[in-house]
VODO-279535 format. One record per residue (C-alpha): x, y, z. Coordinates in steps of 0.2 Angstrom, whole numbers, padded with zeros to 4 digits, always signed. Example, Ala and Ser with C-alpha at 12.3 -4.5 7.8 and 13.67 -1.06 7.14 Angstrom:
BEGIN
+0062-0022+0039;+0068-0005+0036;
// end
This chain:
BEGIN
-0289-0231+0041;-0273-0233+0055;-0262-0221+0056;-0247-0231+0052;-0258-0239+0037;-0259-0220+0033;-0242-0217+0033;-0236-0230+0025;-0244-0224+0007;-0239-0207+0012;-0222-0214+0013;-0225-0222-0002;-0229-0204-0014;-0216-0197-0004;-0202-0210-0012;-0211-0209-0030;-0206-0189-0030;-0188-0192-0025;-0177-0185-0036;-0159-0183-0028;-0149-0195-0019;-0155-0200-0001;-0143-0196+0007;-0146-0176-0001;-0162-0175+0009;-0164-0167+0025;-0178-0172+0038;-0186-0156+0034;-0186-0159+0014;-0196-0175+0018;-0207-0165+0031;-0210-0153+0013;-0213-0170+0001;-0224-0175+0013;-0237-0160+0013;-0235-0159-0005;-0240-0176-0007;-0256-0174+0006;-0258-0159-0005;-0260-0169-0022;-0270-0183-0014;-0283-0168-0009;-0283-0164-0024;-0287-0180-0033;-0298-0184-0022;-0309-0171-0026;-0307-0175-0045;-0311-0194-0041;-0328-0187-0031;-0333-0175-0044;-0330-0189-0057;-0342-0200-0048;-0356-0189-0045;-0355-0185-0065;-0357-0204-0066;-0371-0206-0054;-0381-0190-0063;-0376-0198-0082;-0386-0216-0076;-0398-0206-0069;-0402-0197-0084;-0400-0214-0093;-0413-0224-0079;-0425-0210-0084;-0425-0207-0102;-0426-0228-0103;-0443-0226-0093;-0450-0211-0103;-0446-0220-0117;-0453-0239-0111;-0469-0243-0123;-0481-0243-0104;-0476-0223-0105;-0475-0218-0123;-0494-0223-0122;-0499-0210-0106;-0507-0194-0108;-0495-0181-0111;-0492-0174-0095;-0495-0189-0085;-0481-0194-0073;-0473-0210-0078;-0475-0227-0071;-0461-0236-0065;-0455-0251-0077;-0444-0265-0073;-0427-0263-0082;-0421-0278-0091;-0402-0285-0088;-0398-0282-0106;-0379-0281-0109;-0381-0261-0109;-0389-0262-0091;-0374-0273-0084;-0362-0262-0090;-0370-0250-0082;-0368-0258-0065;-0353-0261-0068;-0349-0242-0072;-0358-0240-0055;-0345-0253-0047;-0332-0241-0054;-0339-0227-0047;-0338-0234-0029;-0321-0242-0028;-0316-0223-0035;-0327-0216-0022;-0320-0228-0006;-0302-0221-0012;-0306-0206-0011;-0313-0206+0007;-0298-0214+0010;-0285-0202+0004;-0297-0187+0011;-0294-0194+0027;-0274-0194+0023;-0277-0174+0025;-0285-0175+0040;-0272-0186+0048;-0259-0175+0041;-0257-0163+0058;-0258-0179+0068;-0238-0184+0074;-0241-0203+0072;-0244-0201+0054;-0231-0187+0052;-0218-0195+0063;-0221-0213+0057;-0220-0207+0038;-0206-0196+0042;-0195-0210+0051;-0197-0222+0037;-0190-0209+0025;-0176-0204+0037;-0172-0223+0042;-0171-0228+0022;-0160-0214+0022;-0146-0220+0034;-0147-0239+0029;-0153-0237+0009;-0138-0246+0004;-0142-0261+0017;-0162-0262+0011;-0155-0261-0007;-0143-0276-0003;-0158-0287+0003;-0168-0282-0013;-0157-0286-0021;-0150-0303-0015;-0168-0309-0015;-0174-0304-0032;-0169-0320-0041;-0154-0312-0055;-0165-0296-0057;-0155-0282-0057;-0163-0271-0042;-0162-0255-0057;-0171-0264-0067;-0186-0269-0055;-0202-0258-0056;-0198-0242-0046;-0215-0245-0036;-0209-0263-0033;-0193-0257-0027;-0200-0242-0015;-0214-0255-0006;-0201-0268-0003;-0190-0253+0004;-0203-0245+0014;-0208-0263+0022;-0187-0266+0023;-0183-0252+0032;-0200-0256+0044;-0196-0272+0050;-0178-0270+0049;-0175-0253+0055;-0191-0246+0063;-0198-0262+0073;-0212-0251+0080;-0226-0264+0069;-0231-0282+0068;-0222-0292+0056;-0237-0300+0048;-0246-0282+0047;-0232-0273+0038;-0230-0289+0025;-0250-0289+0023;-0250-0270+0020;-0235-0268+0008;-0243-0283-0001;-0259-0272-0001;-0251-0257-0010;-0243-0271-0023;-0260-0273-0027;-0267-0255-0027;-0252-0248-0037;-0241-0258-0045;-0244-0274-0059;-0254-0290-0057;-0238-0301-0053;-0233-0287-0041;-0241-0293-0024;-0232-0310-0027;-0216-0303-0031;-0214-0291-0013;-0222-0307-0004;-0209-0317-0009;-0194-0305-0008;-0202-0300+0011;-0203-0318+0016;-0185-0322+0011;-0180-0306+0023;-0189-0313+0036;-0183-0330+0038;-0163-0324+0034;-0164-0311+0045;-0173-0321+0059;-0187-0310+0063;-0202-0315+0073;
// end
């Protein structure tokens, strides 16, 4: 994972445990926010990894006792180590994959956030994170405005607060920072639509970022 793909989600919890004004928020309180959030990323991610290997030992056990149990092996000598059967793709099985499919997206995200706290000394991720935070602080009422004029008579209060943090954080990026490509930072706060927020969600920031494109001229 980048560095500034890194940060962007960091930025991302960061926003989610505001609880103040912006404008109360020194560069240190977000520099705080920010190890709190690597903190409770850690966290889950060992949850998420712990989960999955009770998953992985639960359709072991299941795999097993369905071969102990097969007629080829009920008829052994007691004692006698079991042959190996071909397992049927019953509904119970498929769900079972399935189960299994669960247990690897969980497991892909938690690589992922581990590695958030092994980036969390590095100063690209820290820096890039921390100028976000300070940059949406200075212009919040500006990126609010272009929410806001784009979001078809929504009233911006009434958006979805993850909605309404990605667009800021992608806002505030090609507006304010101007350090990453635009299609990049509209392909990644799509991304987070989709890991986060609702189904109609990745549409919805596409749409708004697309319109502050084009207004604002940006190549």
């Amino acid at each position: 994972m980048q560095a500034r793909r890194a940060a962007r989600e960091l930025a991302l919890i960061l926003f989610s445990q505001l609880e103040k004004e912006i404008t109360k928020y020194s560069k240190k309180d977000f520099e705080d926010i920010m190890l709190k959030s690597v903190r409770i990323l850690t966290n889950s991610a060992m949850e998420e990894l712990n989960l999955s290997v009770g998953s992985l030992i639960d359709l072991k056990d299941s795999l097993e006792t369905y071969e102990a149990e097969h007629d080829s092996n009920l008829s052994r000598p007691l004692g006698a180590k079991n042959k190996p059967v071909q397992i049927p793709m019953t509904d119970e099985m498929i769900s079972k994959v399935d189960g299994m499919l669960d247990i690897v997206e969980k497991t892909v995200l938690a690589l992922e956030i581990a590695e958030f706290a092994t980036l969390e000394n590095q100063s690209e991720v820290k820096n890039y994170t921390v100028d976000i935070a300070e940059q949406f602080k200075i212009n919040h009422k500006a990126i609010d405005n272009e929410i806001q004029k784009y979001s078809n008579g929504w009233d911006i209060t009434r958006l979805v607060k993850i909605d309404k943090d990605i667009l800021r954080i992608a806002i505030t990026e090609l507006l304010y920072t101007k350090g990453a490509p635009i299609k990049v930072i509209v392909d990644e706060a799509v991304e987070l639509a989709k890991k986060y927020s609702t189904d109609d969600s990745s549409s919805f920031v596409n749409g708004i970022l697309a319109k502050v494109i084009v207004e604002n001229g940006l190549k």
